[in-house]
C-alpha positions as CSV (number, residue, x, y, z in Angstrom):
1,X,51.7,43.7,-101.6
2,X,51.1,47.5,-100.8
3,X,54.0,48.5,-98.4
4,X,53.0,51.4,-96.0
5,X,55.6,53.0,-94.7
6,X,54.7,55.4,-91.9
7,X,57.0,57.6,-89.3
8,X,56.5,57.7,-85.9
9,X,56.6,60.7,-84.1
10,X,59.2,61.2,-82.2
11,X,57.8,60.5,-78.1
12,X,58.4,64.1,-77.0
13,X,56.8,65.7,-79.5
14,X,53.7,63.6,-79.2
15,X,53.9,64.1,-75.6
16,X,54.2,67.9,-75.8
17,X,51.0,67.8,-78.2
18,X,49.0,65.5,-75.9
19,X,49.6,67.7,-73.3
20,X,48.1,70.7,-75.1
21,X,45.5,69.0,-76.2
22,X,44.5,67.9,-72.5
23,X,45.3,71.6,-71.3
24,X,42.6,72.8,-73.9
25,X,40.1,70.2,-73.0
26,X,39.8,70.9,-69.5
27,X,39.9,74.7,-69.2
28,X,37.6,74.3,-71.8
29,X,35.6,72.1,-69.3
30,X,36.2,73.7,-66.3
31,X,34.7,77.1,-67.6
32,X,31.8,75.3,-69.1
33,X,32.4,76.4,-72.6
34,X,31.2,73.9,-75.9
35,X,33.0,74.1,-79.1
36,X,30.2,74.8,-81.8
37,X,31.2,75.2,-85.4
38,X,29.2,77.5,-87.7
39,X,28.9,76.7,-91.4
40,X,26.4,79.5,-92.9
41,X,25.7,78.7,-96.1
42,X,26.0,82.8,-97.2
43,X,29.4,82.4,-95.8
44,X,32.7,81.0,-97.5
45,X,34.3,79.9,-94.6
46,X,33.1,78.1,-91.2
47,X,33.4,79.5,-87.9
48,X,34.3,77.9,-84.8
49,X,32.6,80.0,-81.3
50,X,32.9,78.5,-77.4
51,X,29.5,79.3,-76.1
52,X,28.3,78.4,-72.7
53,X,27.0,74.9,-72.2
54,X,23.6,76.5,-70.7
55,X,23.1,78.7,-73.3
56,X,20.1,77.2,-74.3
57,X,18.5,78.1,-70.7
58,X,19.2,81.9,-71.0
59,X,15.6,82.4,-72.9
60,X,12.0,82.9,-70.9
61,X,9.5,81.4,-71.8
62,X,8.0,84.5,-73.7
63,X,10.9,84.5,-75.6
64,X,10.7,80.6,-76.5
65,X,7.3,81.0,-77.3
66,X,7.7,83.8,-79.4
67,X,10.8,82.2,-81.6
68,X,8.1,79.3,-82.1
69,X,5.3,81.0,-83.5
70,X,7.6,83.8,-85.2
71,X,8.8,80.2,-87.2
72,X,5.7,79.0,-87.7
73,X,3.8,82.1,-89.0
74,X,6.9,82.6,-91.3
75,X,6.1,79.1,-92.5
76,X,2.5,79.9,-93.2
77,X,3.3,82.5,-95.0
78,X,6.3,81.3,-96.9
79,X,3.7,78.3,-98.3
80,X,0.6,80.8,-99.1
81,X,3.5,83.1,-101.0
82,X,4.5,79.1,-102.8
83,X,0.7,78.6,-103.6
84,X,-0.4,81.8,-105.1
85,X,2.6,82.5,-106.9
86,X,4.5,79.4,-107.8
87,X,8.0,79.6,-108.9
88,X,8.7,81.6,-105.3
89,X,10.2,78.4,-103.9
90,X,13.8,79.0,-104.9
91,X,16.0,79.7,-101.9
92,X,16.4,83.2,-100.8
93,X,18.1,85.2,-98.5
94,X,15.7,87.8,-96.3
95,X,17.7,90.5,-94.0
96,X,14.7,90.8,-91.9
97,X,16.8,94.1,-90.2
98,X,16.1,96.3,-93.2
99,X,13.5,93.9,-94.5
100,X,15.7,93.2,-97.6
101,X,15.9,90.6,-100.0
102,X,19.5,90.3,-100.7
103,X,19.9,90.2,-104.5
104,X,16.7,90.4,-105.6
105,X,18.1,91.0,-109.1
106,X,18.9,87.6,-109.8
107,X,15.7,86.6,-109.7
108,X,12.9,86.8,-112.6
109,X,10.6,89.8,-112.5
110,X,7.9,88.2,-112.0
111,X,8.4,86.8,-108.7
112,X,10.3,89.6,-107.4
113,X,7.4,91.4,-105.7
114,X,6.2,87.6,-104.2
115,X,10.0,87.4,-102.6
116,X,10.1,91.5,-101.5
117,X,7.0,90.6,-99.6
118,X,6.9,88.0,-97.9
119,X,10.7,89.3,-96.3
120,X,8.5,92.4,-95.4
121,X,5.7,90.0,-93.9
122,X,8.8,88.1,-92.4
123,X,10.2,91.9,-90.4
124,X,6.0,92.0,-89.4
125,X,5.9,89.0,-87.6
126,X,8.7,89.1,-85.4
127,X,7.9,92.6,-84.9
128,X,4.3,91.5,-83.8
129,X,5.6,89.1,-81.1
130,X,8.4,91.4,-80.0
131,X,11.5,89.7,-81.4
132,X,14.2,92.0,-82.6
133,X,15.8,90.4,-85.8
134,X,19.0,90.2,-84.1
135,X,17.3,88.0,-81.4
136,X,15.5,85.6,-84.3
137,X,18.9,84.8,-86.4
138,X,20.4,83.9,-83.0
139,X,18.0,81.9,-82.1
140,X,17.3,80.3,-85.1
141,X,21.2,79.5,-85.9
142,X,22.0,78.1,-82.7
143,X,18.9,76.0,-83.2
144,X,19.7,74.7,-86.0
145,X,23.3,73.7,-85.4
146,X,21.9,71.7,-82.4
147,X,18.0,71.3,-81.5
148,X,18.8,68.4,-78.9
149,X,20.4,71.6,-77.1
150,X,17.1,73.0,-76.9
151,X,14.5,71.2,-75.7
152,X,11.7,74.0,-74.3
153,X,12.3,75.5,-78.2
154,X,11.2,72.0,-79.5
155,X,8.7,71.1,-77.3
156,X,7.5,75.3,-77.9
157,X,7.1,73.5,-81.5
158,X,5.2,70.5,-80.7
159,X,3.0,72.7,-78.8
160,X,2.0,75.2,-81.3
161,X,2.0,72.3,-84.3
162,X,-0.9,70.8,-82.9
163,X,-3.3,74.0,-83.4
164,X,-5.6,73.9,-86.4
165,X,-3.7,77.0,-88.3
166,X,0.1,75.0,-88.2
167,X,-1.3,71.2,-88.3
168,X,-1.1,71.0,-92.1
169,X,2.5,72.6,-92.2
170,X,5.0,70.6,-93.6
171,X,7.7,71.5,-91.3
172,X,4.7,70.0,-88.3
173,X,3.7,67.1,-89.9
C-alpha cells in the first residue's frame, strides 16, 4: 500500500492566495486584458504579454489582406526556392528588417545563395504590399499563437487560397 502523506495548507494562507488570485482575475477582466504566452522558438525563455481582447480588430482590411498575400507569396516562393534547389528546406531564420539570414554560416555553400535570396525576395514582398517588417512579425506571431482570435486573417486565407496561383500550396490545400 502506497501511503501519501500530504499537508494542508494552513486556511489563512490559502485564503490570502485565493484572494490574490481573484484580485488578478478580474482587474485583468475588467480592463479587457488576455494573458497570451509567447514561446519563440529563437528564444530560450517564454514570455508572458496582457494584450487587449480586441486586438485582433485593430487591422483594416488592407492591412488583413496584405498580411494574407504577403504569406502566401512568401509561400510560393519558399516552395520554387525547395524545387530548384533542393536541400533549401532546412529551417531558417530571415530578419526580413535588414533582409538577413541569421547565420548563414552554418549552412553548406551551396545553398547559401538559395537561402540569402529568398529572405531578400521575402523584404520584396512585404515591401510590395506595403507592410513594414515590424508590422508582418506582429502579425504573423500573434497569429500563430491563436488563429481562432483572428477570424477576417483566416477567412483573408481562404479567400486568396482559392486563386489559381495559391490553390496547389501546401499550406491551402
Amino acid at each position: 500500500m502506497i501511503d501519501y502523506h500530504l499537508e494542508r495548507p494552513e486556511p489563512k494562507q490559502m485564503l490570502s492566495k485565493s484572494l490574490i488570485v481573484g484580485a488578478l482575475s478580474t482587474v485583468g477582466w475588467l480592463l479587457g486584458l488576455v494573458p497570451a504566452l509567447d514561446v519563440s522558438p529563437s528564444a530560450s525563455f517564454a514570455t508572458l504579454e496582457f494584450e487587449t481582447s480586441d486586438y485582433a480588430q485593430q487591422h483594416n482590411p488592407q492591412q488583413v489582406n496584405a498580411f494574407a498575400q504577403s504569406i502566401l507569396e512568401i509561400e510560393l516562393a519558399r516552395e520554387a526556392t525547395q524545387r530548384q534547389n533542393p536541400g533549401t528546406a532546412q529551417n531558417f531564420e530571415c530578419d526580413i528588417a535588414s533582409g538577413k539570414v541569421m547565420d548563414i554560416n552554418s549552412f553548406a555553400s551551396e545553398i547559401r545563395q538559395p537561402i540569402q535570396n529568398l529572405c531578400n525576395q521575402s523584404q520584396s514582398i512585404l515591401q510590395q504590399n506595403r507592410l513594414s517588417a515590424a508590422q508582418f512579425r506582429q502579425m504573423k506571431n500573434r497569429y500563430d499563437r491563436n488563429p481562432q482570435q483572428y477570424p477576417k486573417i483566416t477567412a483573408a486565407f481562404g479567400r486568396l487560397c482559392q486563386q489559381n496561383q495559391y490553390k496547389k500550396l501546401q499550406v491551402c490545400r
